[in-house]
Structures are given as C-alpha cells and as structure tokens.
BAFIRO-648599 format. One line per field, with one value per residue: residue number from 1; x, y, z of N, C-alpha, C in turn. Coordinates in nm, 2 decimals, padded with zeros to 4 digits, always signed. Each point is the difference from the previous one (the first is absolute). Layout:
! BAFIRO-648599
pos	(NUM,...)
n.x	(X,...)
n.y	(Y,...)
n.z	(Z,...)
ca.x	(X,...)
ca.y	(Y,...)
ca.z	(Z,...)
c.x	(X,...)
c.y	(Y,...)
c.z	(Z,...)
***
This chain:
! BAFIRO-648599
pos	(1,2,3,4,5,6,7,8,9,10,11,12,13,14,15,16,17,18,19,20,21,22,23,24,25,26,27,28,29,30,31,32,33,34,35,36,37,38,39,40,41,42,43,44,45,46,47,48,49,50,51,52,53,54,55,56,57,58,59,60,61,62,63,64,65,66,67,68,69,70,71,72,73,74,75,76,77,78,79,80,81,82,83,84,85,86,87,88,89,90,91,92,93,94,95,96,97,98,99,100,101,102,103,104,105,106,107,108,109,110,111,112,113,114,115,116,117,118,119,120,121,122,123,124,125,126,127,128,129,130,131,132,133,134,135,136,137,138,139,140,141,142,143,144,145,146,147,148,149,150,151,152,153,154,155,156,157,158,159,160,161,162,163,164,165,166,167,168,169,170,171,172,173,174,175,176,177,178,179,180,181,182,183,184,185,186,187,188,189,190,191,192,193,194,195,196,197,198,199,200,201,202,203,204,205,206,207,208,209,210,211,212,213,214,215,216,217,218,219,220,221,222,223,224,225,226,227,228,229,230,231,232,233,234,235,236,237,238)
n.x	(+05.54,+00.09,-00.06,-00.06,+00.08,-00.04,+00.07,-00.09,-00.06,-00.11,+00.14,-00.10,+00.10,-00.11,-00.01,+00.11,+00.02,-00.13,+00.05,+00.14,-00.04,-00.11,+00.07,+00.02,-00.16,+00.02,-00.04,-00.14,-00.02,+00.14,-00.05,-00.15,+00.08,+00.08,-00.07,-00.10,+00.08,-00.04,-00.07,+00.07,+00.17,+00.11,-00.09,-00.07,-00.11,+00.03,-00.15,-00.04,-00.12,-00.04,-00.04,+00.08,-00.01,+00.00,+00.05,+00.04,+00.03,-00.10,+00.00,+00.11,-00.07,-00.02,+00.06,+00.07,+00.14,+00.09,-00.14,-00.01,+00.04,-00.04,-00.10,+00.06,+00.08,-00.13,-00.03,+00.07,-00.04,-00.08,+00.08,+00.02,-00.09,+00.11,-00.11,+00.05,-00.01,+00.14,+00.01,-00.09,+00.11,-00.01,-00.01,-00.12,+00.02,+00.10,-00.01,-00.05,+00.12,-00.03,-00.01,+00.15,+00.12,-00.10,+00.02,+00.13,-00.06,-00.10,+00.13,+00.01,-00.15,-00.08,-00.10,+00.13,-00.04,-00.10,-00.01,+00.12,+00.15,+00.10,+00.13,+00.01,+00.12,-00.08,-00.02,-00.09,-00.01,-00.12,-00.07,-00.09,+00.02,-00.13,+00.10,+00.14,+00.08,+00.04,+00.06,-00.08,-00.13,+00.10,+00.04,-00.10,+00.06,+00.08,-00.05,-00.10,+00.05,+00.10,+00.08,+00.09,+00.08,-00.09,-00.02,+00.17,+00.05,-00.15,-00.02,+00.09,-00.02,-00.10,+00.05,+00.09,-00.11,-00.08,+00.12,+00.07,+00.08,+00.15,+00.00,-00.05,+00.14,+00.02,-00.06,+00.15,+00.08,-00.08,-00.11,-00.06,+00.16,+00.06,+00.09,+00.12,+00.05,+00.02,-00.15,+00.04,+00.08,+00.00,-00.12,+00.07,+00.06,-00.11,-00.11,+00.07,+00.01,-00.13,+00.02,-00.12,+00.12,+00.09,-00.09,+00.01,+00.02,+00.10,-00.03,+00.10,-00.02,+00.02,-00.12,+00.05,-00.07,-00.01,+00.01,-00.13,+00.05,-00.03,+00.07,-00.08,-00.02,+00.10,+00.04,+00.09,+00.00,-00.11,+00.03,+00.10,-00.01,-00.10,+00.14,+00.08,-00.07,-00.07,+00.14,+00.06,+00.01,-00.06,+00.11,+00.14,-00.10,-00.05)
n.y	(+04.24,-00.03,+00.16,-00.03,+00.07,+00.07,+00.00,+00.01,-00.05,+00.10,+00.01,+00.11,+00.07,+00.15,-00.01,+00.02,+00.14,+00.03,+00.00,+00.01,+00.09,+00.02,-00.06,+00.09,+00.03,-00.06,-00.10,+00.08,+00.03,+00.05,+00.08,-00.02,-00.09,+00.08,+00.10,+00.06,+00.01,+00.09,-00.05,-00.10,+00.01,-00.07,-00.04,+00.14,-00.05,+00.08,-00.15,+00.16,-00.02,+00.09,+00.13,-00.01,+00.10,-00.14,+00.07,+00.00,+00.07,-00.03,-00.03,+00.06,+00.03,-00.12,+00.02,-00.03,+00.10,-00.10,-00.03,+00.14,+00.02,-00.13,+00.09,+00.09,-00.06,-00.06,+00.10,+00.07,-00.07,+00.02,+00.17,-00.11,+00.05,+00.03,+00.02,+00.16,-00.07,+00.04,-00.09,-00.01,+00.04,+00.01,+00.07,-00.07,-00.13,-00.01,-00.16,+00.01,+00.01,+00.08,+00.09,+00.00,+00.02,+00.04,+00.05,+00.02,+00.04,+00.09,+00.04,+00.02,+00.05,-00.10,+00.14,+00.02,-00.15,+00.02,+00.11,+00.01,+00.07,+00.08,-00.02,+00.09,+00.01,-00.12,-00.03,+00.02,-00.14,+00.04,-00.15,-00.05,-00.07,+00.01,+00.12,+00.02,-00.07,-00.04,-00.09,-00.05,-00.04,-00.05,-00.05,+00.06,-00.05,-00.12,-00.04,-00.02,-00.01,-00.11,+00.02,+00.01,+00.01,+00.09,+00.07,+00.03,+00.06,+00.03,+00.02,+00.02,+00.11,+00.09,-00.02,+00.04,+00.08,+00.00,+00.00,+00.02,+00.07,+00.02,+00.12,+00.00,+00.04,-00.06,-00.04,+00.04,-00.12,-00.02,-00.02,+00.06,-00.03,-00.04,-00.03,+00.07,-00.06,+00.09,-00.02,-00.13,+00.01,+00.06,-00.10,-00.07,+00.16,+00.04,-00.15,-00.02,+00.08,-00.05,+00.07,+00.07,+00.00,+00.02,-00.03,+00.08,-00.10,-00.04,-00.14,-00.06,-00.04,-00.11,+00.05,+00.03,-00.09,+00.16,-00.01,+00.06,+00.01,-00.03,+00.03,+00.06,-00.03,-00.04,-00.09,+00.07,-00.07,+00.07,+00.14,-00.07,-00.11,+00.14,+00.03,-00.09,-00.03,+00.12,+00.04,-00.10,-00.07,+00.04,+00.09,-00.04,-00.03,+00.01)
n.z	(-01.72,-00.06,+00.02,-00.13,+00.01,-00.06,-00.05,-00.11,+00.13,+00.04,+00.10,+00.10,+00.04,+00.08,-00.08,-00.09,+00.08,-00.06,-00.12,+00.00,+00.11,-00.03,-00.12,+00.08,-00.07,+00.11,-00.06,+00.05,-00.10,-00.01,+00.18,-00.11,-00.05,+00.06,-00.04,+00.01,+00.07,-00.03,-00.16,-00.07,+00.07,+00.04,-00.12,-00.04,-00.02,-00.09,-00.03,+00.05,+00.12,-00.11,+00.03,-00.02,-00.13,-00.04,-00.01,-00.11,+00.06,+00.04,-00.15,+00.01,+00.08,-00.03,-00.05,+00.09,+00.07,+00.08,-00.07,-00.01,+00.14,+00.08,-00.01,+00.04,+00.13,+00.01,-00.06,+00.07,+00.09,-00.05,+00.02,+00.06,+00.05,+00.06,+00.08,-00.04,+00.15,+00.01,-00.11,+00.14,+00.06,-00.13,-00.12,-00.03,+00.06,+00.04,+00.06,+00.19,+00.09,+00.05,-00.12,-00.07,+00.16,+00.03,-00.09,-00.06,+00.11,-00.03,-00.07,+00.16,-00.04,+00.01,-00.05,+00.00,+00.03,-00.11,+00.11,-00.07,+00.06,-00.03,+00.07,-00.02,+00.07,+00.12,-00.11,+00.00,-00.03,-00.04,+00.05,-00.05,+00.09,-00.03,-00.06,+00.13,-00.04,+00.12,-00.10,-00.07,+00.10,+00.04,-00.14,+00.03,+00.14,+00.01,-00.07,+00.07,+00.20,-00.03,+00.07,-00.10,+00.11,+00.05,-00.08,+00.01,+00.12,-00.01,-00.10,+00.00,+00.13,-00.05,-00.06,+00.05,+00.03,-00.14,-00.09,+00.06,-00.07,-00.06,-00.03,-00.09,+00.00,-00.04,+00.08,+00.03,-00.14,+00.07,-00.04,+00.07,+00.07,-00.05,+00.10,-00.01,-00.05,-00.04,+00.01,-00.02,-00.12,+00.01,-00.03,-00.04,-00.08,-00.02,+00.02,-00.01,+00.00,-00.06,+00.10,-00.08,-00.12,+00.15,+00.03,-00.10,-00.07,-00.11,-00.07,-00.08,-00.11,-00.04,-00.04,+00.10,+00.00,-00.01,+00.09,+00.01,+00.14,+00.05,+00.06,-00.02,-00.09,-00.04,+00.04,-00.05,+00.10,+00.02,+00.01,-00.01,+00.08,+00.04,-00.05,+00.08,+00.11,+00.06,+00.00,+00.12,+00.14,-00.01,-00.09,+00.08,+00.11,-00.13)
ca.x	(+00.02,+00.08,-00.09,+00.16,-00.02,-00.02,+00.17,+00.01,-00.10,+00.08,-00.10,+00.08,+00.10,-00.01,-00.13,+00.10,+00.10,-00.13,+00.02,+00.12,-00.01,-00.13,+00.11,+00.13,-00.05,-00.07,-00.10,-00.05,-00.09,+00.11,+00.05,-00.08,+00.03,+00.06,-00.11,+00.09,+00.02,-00.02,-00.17,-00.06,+00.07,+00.04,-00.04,-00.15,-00.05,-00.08,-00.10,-00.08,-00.14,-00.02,-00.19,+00.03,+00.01,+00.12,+00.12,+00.03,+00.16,-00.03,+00.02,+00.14,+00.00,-00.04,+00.16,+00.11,+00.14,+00.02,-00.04,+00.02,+00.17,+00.02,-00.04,+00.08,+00.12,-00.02,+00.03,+00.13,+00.10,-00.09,+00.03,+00.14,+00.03,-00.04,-00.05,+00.06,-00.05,+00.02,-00.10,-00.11,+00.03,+00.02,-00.13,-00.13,-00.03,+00.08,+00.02,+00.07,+00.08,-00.14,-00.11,+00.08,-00.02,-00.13,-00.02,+00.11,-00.04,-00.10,+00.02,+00.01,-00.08,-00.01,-00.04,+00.10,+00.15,+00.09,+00.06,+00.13,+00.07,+00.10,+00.03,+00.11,+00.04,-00.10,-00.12,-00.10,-00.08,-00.12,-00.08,-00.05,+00.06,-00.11,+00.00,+00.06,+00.06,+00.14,+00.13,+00.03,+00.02,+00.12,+00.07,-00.07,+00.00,+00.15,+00.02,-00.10,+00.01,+00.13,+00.14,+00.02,+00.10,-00.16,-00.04,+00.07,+00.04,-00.11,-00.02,+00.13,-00.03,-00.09,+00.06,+00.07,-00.07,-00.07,+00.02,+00.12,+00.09,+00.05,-00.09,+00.08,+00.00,-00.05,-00.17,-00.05,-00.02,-00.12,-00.14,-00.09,+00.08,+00.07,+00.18,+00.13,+00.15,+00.07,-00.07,-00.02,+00.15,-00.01,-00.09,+00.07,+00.11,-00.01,-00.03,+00.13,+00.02,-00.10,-00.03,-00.13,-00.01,+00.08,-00.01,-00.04,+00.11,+00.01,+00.06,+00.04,-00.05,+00.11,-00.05,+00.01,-00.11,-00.03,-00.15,-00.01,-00.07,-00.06,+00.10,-00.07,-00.12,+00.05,+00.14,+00.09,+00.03,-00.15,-00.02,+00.11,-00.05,-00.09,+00.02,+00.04,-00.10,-00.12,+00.06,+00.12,-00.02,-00.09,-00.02,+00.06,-00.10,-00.19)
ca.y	(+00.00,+00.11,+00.09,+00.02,+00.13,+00.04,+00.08,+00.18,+00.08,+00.09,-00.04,+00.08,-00.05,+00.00,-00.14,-00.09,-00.10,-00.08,-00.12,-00.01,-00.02,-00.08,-00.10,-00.02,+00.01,-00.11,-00.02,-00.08,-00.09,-00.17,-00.06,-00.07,-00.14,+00.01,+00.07,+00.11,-00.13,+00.13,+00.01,-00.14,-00.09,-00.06,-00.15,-00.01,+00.04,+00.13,+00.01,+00.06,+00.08,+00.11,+00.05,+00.07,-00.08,-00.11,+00.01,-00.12,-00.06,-00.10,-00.11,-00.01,+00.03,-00.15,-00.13,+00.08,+00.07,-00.11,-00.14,+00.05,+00.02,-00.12,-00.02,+00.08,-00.09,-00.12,+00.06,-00.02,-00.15,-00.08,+00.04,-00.01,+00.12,+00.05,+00.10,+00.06,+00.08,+00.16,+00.10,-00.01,+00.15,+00.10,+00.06,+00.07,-00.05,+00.15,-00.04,+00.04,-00.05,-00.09,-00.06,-00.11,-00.16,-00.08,-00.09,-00.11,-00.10,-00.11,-00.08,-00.11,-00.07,-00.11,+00.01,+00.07,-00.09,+00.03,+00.13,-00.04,+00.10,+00.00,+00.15,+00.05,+00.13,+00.05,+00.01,-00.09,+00.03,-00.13,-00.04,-00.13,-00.13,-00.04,+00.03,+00.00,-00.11,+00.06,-00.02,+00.18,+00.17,-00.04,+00.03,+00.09,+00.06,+00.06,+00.06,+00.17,+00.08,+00.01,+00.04,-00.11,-00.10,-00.08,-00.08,-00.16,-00.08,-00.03,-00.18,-00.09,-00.08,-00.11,-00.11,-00.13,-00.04,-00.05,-00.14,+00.14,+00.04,+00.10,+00.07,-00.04,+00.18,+00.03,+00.05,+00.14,+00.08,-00.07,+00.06,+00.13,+00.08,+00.03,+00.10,-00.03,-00.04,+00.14,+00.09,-00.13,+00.03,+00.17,+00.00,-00.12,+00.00,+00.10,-00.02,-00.06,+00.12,+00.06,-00.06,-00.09,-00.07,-00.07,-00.13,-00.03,-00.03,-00.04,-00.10,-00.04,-00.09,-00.05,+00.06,+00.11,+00.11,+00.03,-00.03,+00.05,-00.05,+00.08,-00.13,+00.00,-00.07,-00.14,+00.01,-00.03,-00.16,-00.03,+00.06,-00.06,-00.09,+00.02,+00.14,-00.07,-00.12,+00.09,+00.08,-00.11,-00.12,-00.03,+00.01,-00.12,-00.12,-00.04)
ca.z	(-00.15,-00.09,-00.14,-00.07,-00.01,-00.15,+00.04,-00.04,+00.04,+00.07,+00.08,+00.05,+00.11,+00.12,-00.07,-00.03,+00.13,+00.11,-00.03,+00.10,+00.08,-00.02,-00.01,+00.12,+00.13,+00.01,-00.08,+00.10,-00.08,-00.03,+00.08,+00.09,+00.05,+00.16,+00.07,+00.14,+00.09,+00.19,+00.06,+00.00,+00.06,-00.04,+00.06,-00.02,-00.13,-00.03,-00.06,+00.13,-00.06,+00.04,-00.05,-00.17,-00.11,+00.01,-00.11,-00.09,+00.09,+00.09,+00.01,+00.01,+00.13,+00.10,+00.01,+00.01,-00.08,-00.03,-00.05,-00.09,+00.02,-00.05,-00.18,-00.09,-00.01,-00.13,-00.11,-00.05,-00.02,-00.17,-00.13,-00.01,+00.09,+00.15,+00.02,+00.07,+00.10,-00.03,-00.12,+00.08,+00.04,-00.13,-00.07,+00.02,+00.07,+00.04,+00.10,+00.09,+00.04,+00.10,-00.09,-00.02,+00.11,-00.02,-00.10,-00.01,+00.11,-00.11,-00.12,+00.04,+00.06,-00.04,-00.08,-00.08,+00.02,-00.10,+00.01,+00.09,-00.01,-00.02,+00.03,-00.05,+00.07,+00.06,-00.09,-00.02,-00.16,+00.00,-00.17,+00.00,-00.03,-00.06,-00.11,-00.04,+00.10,+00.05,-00.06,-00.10,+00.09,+00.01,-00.15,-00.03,+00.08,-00.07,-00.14,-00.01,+00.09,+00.06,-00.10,-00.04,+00.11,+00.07,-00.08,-00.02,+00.12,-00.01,-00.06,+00.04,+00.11,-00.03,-00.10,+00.08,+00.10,-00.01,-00.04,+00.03,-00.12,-00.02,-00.08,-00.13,-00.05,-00.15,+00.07,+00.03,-00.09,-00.09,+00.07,-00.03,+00.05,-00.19,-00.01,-00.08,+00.05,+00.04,+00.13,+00.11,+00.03,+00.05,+00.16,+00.05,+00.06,+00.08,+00.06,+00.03,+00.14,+00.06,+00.16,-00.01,-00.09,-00.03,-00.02,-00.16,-00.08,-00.11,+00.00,-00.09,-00.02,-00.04,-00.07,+00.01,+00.02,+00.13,+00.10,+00.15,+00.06,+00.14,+00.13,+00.11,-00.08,-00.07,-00.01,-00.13,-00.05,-00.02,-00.12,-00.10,-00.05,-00.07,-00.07,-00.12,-00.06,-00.09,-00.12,-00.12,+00.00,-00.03,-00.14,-00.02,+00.03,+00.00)
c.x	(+00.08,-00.01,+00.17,-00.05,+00.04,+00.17,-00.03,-00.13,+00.09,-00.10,+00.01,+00.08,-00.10,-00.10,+00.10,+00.04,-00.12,-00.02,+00.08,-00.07,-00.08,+00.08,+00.04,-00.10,-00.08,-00.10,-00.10,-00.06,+00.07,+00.00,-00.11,+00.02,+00.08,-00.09,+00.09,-00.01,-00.01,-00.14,-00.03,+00.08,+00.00,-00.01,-00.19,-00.04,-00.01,-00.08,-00.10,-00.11,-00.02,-00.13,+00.06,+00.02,+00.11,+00.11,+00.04,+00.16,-00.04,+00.02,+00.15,+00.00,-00.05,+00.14,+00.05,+00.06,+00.06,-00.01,-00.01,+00.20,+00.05,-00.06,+00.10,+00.11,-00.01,-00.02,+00.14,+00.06,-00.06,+00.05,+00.20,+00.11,-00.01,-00.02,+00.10,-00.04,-00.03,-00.10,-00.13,+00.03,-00.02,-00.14,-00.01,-00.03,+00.05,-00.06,+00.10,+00.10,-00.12,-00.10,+00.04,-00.01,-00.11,-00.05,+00.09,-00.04,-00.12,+00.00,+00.10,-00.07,-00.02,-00.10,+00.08,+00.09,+00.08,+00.14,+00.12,+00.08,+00.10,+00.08,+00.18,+00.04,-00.10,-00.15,-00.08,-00.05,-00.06,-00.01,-00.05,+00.04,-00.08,+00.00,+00.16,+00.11,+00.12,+00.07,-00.05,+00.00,+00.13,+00.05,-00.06,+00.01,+00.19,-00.03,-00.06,+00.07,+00.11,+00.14,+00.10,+00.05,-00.08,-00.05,+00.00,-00.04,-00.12,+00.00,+00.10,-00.04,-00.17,+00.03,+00.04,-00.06,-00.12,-00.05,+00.11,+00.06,+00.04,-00.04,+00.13,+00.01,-00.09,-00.16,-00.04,-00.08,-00.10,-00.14,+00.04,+00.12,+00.05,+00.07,+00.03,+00.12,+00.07,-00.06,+00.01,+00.14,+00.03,-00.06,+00.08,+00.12,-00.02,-00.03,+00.14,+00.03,-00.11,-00.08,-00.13,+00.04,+00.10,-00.04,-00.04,+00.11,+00.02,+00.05,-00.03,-00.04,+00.14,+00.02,+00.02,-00.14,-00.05,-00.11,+00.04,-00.06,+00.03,+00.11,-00.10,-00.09,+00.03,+00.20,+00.09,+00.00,-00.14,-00.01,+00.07,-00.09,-00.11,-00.02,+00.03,-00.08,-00.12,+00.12,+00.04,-00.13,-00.16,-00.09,+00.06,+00.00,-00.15,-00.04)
c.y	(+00.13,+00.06,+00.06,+00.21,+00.06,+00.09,+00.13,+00.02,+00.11,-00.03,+00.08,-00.06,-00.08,-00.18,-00.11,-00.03,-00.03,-00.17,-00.07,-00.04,-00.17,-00.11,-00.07,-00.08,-00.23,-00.03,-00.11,-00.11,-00.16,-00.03,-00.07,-00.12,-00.01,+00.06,+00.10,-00.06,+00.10,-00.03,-00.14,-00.09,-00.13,-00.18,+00.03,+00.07,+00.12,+00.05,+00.02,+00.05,+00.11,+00.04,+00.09,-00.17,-00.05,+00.02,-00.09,-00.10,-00.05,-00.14,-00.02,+00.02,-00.10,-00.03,+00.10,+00.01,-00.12,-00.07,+00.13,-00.03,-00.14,-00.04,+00.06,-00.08,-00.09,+00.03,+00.03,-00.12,-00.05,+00.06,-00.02,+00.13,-00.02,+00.14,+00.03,+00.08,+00.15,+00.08,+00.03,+00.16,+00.07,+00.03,-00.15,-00.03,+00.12,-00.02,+00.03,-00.17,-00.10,-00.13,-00.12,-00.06,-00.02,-00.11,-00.11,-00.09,-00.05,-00.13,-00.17,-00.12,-00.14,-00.01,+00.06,-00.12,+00.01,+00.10,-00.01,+00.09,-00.02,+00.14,+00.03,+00.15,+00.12,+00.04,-00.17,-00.03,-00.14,-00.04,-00.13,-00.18,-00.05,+00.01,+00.03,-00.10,+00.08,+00.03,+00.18,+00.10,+00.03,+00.08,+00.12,+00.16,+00.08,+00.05,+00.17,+00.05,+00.02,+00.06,-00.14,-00.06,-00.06,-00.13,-00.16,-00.05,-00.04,-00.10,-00.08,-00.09,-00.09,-00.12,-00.11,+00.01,-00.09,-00.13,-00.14,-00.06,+00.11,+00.07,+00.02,+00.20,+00.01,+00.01,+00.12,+00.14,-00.07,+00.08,-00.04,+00.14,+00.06,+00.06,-00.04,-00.08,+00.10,+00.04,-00.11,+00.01,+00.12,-00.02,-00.10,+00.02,+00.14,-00.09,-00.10,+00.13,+00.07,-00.13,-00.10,-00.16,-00.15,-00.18,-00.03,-00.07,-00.05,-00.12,-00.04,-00.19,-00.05,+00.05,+00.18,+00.12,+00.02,-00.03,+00.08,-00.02,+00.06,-00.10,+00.03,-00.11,-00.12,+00.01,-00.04,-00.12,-00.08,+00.07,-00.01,-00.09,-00.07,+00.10,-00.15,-00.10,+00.09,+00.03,-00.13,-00.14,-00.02,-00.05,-00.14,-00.11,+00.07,-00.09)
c.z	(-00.04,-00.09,-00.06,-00.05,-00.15,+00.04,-00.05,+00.08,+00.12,+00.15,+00.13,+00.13,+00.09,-00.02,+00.05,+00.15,+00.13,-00.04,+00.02,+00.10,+00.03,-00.02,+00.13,+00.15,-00.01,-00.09,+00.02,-00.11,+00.02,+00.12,+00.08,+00.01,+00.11,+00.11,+00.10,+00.12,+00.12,-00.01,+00.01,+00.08,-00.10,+00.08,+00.02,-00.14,-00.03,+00.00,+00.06,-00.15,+00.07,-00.10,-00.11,-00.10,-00.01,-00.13,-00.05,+00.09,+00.09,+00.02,+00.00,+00.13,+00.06,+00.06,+00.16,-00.02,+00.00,-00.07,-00.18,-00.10,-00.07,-00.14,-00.08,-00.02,-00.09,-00.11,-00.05,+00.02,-00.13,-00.07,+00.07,+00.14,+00.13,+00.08,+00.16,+00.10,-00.03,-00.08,+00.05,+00.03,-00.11,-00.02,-00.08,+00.17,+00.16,+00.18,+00.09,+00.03,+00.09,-00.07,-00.04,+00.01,+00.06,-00.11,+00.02,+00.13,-00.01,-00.08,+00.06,+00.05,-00.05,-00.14,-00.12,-00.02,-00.14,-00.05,+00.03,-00.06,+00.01,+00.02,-00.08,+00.05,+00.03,-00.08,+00.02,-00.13,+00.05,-00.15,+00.04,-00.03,-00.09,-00.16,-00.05,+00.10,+00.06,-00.05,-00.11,+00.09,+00.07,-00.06,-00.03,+00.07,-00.03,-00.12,-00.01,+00.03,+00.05,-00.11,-00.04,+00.07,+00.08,-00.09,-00.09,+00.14,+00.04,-00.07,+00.00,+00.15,-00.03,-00.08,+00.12,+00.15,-00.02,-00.12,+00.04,-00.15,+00.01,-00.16,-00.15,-00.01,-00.13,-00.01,+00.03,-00.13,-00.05,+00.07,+00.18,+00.01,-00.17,+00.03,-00.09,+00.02,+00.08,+00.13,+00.10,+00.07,+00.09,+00.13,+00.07,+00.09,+00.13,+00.15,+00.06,+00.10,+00.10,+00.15,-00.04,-00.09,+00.01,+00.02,-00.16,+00.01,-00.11,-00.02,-00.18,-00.03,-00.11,-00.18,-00.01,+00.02,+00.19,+00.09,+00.14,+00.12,+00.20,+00.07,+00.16,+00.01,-00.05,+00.02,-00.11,-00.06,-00.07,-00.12,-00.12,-00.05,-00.08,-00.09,-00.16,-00.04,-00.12,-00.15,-00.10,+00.01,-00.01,-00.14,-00.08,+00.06,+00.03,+00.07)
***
C-alpha cells in the first residue's frame, strides 16, 4: 500500500535514505504465494508442522510455488493480461534463474494443462486457455510487447496461417494495435529492406484498398483472390 507523505513535513535524510533503502529490499509479505523455494522446492507443499504457534499465513502456505504461480497466471488472463516470465526476477517476488526454470517446468505438467505460453525475442509470457483464447493472447502479445514492424508481420503471418486470409491494412488502425496511417506506412516501408520482414507483402483490391499478407504463407494468386472476394465480391453477390 502506498502512504501518501504530508510535502511540508520535514523528514530527516538519514530516515529518508533507510527507507530508500528498505524500498529496494524483497518483500516477503507479497512473496508468500511463490514460497522460498531453498526451504520448500518446487512441486511439495510448504505446509510443515512445527511446535510453535501457527501464524495466520499458513493457510497461504497449503498450495505450492507452482500451483501458487498458475493462480496468478489465471488472474491476469481474467483481467485480459499475460504474465511475464521475467517480472518473477524483480522486487517484490525477486526469484533466482534456478527458481524460474523450475517452475516454468512445473508448469508443464498435466495438472497445469490449462497453462500455455508464448515467446517473443526470447521472453516467455504465460496465461491461461481457460480464460483467455489464443487468438487475443496472440494480439496481445504484439500489441504489449513487440515494436511496430514485429508487430504487423505478426498478425499479418497469423492471419493467413490460420484462417488463411489476407489481413485488410486498415485493421491495423483499429483495437487492440491504433496506429496511424502514417505509423503503418513508415513501418511498411522500413520493412521492405529489413532481412526479418520480406515475405510481408502488399496486394490491392479493384477497389483500391490495401491488404497484407505473408508469401511464405499463401501465394499471390490466393491472396488476390481473396483480397477481392472479402473487399468487392462479396458485397455484390450476397
């Protein structure tokens, strides 16, 4: 919780940079749903008796770090989010490399079948099929995480690998990505010279409106075709 500070209080340095400090340091309270994983491992319960008095955290301590981890993924897939490996290494949580991939191999088990991921220039981001479907985590994943030329050429190749169609430019400027004419353009022409983007291409409809699409993925002659049937013909035979 965030204590908002009174601006005319005076407050002395040495106070001020112990708190600093304190700031900087792990915060075990937020990290009992992962557990420390040097005293409990990963894949057994936390939930040891002992001859002292049972602290109220006990009860957060049944689950393991896995089956804590996989609650958390489901949560952000409900609020629309995918959960970023990486953020496991920061404050509050502030997990080893080891701790990680333990988990992330956890999380392949047959009790996690919900758990599925997705990677972008070597990052991992999990989230739940249960609550959020491929296609947004997908769209979700360009839109957060990637730069704009990634970005088109991402949904552009998902497009015609998976319905297959070629993708209308003008989508780009719609949810969830909201370029601009100007930023699609710009990205369009950068990726015309760039080694990752050359199978994008552009095809025109008799109508003149643009569509894009992957020649890795669907050949010119496919993607024409169905550039004109979705823009012209289809509107002129119902």
């Amino acid at each position: 919780m965030m204590i908002e500070q009174n601006a005319s209080a005076s407050i002395p340095q040495d106070i001020a940079d112990d708190a600093d400090i304190a700031l900087e340091q792990p915060d075990i309270s937020r990290r009992r749903w992962l557990l420390p994983l040097s005293e409990t491992g990963v894949g057994r319960s936390a939930n040891t008796s002992t001859d002292t008095v049972e602290e109220p955290v006990a009860e957060v301590a049944e689950l393991s770090a896995e089956q804590h981890l996989a609650n958390a993924i489901r949560q952000c897939s409900k609020e629309g989010e995918l959960l970023a490996i990486s953020t496991l290494y920061d404050a509050p949580y502030s997990l080893t490399e080891e701790d990680v991939a333990q988990l992330e191999t956890a999380l392949k088990s047959d009790e996690f079948i919900d758990i599925a991921h997705l990677s972008l220039n070597g990052e991992d981001y999990f989230y739940s099929d249960e609550f959020m479907s491929d296609n947004f985590a997908q769209l979700q994943l360009l839109n957060r995480y990637a730069d704009i030329c990634t970005a088109i050429a991402g949904v552009v190749r998902f497009e015609c690998e998976t319905y297959p169609r070629p993708l209308k430019q003008s989508m780009l400027m719609s949810e969830p990505f909201q370029y601009t004419a100007s930023e699609i353009e710009d990205a369009l022409t950068l990726m015309k010279t760039h080694p990752d983007f050359q199978d994008i291409q552009q095809v025109l409809a008799s109508n003149d409106a643009p569509y894009l699409f992957s020649n890795t993925l669907m050949s010119y002659g496919k993607a024409r075709g169905l550039t004109e049937w979705i823009e012209v013909e289809q509107h002129e035979n119902p």
